[in-house]
C-alpha positions in Angstrom: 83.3 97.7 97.5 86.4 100.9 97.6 88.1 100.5 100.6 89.7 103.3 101.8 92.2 103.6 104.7 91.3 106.7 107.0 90.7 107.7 110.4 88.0 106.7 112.6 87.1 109.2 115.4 87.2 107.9 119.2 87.6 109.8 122.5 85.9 112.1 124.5 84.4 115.7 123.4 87.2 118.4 123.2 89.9 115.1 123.4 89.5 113.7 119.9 91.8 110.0 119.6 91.8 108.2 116.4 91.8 105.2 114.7 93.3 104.5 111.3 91.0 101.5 110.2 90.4 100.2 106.4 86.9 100.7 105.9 84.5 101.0 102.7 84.1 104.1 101.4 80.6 104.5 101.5 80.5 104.0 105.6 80.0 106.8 108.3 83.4 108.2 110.1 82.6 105.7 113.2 80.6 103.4 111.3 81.6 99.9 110.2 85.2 98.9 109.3 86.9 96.0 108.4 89.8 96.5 110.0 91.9 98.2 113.0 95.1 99.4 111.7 96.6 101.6 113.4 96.2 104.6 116.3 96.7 108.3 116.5 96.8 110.9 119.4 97.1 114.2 118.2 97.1 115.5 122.0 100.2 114.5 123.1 103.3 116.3 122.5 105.2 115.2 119.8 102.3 113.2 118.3 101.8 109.6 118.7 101.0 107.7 115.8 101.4 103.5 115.6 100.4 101.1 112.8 101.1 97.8 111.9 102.6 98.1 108.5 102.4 94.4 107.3 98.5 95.2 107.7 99.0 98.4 105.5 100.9 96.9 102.8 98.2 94.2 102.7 95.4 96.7 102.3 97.2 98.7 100.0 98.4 95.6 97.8 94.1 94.9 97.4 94.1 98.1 95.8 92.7 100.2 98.9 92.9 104.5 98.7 94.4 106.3 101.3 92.7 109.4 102.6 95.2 112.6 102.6 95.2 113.3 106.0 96.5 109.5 106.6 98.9 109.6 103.9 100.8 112.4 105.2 101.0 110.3 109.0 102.2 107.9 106.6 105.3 110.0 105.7 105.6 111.4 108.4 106.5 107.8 109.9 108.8 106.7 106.5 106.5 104.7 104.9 106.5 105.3 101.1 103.2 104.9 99.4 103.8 103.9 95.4 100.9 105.8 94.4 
């Protein structure tokens, strides 16, 4: 099973929030994950965007992917990725 970390879409319409979950690949946007990582709110002004980054350096250590769109929230909050 490829698990990939990514964003998982929650919110109203026209207020999008997200989610930065580990999930397999294969599953829908909101489908199943396996786990909550994180949060991001595009809305606000500057940006808000929280993970736990013990739980990200676990995934990543089980060999997970990292979609692009969550890899550059990634830098954007310091975290190097040794990919």
């Amino acid at each position: 099973m490829p698990v990939v970390l990514r964003l998982r879409r929650v919110g109203a319409k026209k207020k999008p929030k997200y989610r930065i979950v580990a999930a397999d690949s294969r599953a829908a946007r909101e489908g199943k994950f396996l786990e909550t990582l994180g949060s991001y709110d595009p809305a606000v002004n500057p940006r808000k965007v929280q993970f736990d980054k013990e739980k990200v350096e676990y995934w990543l250590s089980r060999g997970a992917q990292v979609s692009d769109t969550v890899k550059s929230l990634f830098k954007t909050q310091g975290l190097r990725l040794s990919q």
